[in-house]
DRENLUMDO-839742 format. One record per residue (C-alpha): residue in one letter; x, y, z. Coordinates in nm, 3 decimals, decimal comma. Each point is the difference from the previous one (the first is absolute). Example, Ala and Ser with C-alpha at 12.3 -4.5 7.8 and 13.67 -1.06 7.14 Angstrom:
BEGIN
{rec a; {1,230; -0,450; 0,780}};
{rec s; {0,137; 0,344; -0,066}};
This chain:
BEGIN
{rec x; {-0,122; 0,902; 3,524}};
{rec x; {-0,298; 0,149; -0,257}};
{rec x; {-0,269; -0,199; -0,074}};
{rec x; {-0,201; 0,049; -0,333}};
{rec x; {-0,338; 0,194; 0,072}};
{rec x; {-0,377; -0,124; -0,164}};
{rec x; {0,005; -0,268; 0,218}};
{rec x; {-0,377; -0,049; 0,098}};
{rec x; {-0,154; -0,269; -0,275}};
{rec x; {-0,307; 0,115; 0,008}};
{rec x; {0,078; 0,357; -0,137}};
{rec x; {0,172; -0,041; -0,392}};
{rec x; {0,219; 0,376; -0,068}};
{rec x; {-0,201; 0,248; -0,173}};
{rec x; {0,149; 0,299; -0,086}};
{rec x; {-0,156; 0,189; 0,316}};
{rec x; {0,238; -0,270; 0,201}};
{rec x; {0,266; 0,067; -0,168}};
{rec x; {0,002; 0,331; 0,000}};
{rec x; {0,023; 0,016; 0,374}};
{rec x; {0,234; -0,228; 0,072}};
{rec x; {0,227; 0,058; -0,293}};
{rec x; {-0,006; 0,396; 0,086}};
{rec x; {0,185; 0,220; -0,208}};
{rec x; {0,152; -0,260; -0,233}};
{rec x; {-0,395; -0,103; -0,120}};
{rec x; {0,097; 0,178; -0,289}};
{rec x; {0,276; -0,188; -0,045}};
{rec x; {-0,165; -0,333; -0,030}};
{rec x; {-0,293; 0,141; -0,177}};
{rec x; {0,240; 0,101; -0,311}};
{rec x; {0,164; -0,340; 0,037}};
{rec x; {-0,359; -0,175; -0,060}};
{rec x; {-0,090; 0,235; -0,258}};
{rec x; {0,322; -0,055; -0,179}};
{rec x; {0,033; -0,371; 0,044}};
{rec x; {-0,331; -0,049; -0,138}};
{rec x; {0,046; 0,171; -0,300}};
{rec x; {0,045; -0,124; -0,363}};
{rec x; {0,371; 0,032; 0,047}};
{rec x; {0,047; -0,191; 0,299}};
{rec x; {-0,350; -0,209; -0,053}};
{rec x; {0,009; -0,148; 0,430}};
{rec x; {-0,313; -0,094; 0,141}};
{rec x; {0,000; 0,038; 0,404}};
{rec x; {-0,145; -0,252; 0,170}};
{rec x; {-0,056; 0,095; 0,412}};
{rec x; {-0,036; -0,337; 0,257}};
{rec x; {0,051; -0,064; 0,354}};
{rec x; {0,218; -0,258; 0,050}};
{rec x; {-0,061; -0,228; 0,303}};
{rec x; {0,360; -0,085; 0,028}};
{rec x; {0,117; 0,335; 0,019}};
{rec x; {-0,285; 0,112; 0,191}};
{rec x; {-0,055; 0,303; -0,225}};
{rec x; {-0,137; 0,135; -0,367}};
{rec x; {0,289; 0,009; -0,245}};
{rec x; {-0,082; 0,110; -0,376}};
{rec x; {0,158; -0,241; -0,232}};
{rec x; {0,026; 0,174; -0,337}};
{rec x; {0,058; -0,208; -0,341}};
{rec x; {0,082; 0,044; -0,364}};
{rec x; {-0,229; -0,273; -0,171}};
{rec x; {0,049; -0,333; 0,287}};
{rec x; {0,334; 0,151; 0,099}};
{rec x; {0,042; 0,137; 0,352}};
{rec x; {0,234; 0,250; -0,078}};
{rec x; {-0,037; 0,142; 0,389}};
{rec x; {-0,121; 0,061; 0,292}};
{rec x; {-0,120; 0,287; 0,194}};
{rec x; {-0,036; 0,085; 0,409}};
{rec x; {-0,144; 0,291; 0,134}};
{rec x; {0,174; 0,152; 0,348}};
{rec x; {-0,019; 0,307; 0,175}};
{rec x; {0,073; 0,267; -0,243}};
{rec x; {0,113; -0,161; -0,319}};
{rec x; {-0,014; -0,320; -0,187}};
{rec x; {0,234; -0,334; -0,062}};
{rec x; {0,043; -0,166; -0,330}};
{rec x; {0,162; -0,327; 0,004}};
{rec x; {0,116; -0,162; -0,319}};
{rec x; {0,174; -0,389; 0,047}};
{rec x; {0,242; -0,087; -0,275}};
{rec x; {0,168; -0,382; -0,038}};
{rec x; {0,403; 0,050; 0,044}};
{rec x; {0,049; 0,006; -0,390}};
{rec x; {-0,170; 0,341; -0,044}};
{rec x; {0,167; 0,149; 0,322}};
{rec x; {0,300; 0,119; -0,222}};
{rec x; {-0,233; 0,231; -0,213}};
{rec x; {-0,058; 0,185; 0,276}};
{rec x; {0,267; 0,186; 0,004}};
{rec x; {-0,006; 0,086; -0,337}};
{rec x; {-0,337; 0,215; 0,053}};
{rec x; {0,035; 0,386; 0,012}};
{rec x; {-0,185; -0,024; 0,360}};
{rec x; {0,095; 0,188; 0,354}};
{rec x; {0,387; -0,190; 0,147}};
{rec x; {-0,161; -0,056; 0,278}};
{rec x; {-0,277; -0,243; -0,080}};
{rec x; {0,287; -0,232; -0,173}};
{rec x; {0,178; 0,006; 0,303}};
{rec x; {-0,281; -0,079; 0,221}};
{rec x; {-0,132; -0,218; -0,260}};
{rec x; {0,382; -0,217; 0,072}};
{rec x; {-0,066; 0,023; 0,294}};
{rec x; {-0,312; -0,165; 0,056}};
{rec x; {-0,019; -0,383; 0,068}};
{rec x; {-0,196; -0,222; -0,279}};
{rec x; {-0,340; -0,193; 0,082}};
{rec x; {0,056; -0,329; -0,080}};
{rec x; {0,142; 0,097; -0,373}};
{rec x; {-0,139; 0,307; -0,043}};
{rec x; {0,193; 0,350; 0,072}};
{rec x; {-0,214; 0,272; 0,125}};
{rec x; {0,075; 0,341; -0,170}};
{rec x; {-0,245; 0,255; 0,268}};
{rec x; {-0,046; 0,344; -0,117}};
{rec x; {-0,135; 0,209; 0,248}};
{rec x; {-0,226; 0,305; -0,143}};
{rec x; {-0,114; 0,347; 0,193}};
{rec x; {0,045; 0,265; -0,283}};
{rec x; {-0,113; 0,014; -0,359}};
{rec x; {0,374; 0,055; -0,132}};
{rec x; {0,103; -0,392; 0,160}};
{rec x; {-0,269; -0,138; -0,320}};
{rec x; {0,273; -0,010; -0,238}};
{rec x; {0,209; -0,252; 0,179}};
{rec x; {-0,278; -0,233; 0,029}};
{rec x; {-0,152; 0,062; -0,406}};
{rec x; {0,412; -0,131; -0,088}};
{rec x; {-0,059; -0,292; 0,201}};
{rec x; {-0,315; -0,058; -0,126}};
{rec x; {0,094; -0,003; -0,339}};
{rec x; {0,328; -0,241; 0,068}};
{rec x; {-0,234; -0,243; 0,197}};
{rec x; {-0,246; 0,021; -0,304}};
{rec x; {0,258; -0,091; -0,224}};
{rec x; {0,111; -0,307; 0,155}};
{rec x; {-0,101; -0,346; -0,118}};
């Protein structure tokens, strides 16, 4: 089973670290940041380590709204968005990849939250995530 990497506390990801352990799909995440952050998407990253998980996650949010989270493993990068079972159906509405709704059915809730987990190595994967972005920034 994978583990998530940037697991030492005492060493926050710079981009140097992340470059070489994200490897050829760096540029992948860097266009994600850049994108996210800008005035259409208006995210603010926020990297932590998390005792509990033993490992820095970067929790990103639009205003005090997590909108999701994102891992760092050997050679690409996680996003996880949690939705309560009344949004679940909208999922399948979104113009994304088949197989992150099936997966995404798939997956067993935490507590009452559904994980949706989009896994990202190459630059052409970001427009998946932006349409899940912008349903999860729609919701109330």
């Amino acid at each position: 089973m994978e583990t998530p990497l940037l697991r030492d506390p005492g060493t926050p990801p710079s981009d140097e670290i992340l470059k070489g352990v994200l490897k050829g799909s760096y540029s992948a995440y860097e266009e994600t940041i850049k994108t996210i952050t800008g005035p259409e998407y208006g995210l603010i990253p926020q990297w932590n380590y998390y005792k509990d998980g033993k490992a820095w996650l970067c929790k990103v949010c639009y205003k005090k709204k997590t909108v999701f989270w994102l891992s760092v493993w050997d050679g690409y990068f996680k996003t996880s968005f949690y939705f309560v079972e009344r949004y679940c159906p909208g999922i399948d509405k979104l113009v994304i990849d088949e197989s992150i709704k099936e997966d995404f059915k798939t997956k067993k809730p935490f507590g009452t939250m559904f994980p949706l987990v989009i896994k990202i190595s190459k630059k052409d994967q970001i427009k998946d995530l932006l349409k899940v972005i912008e349903y999860k920034k729609s919701l109330k």
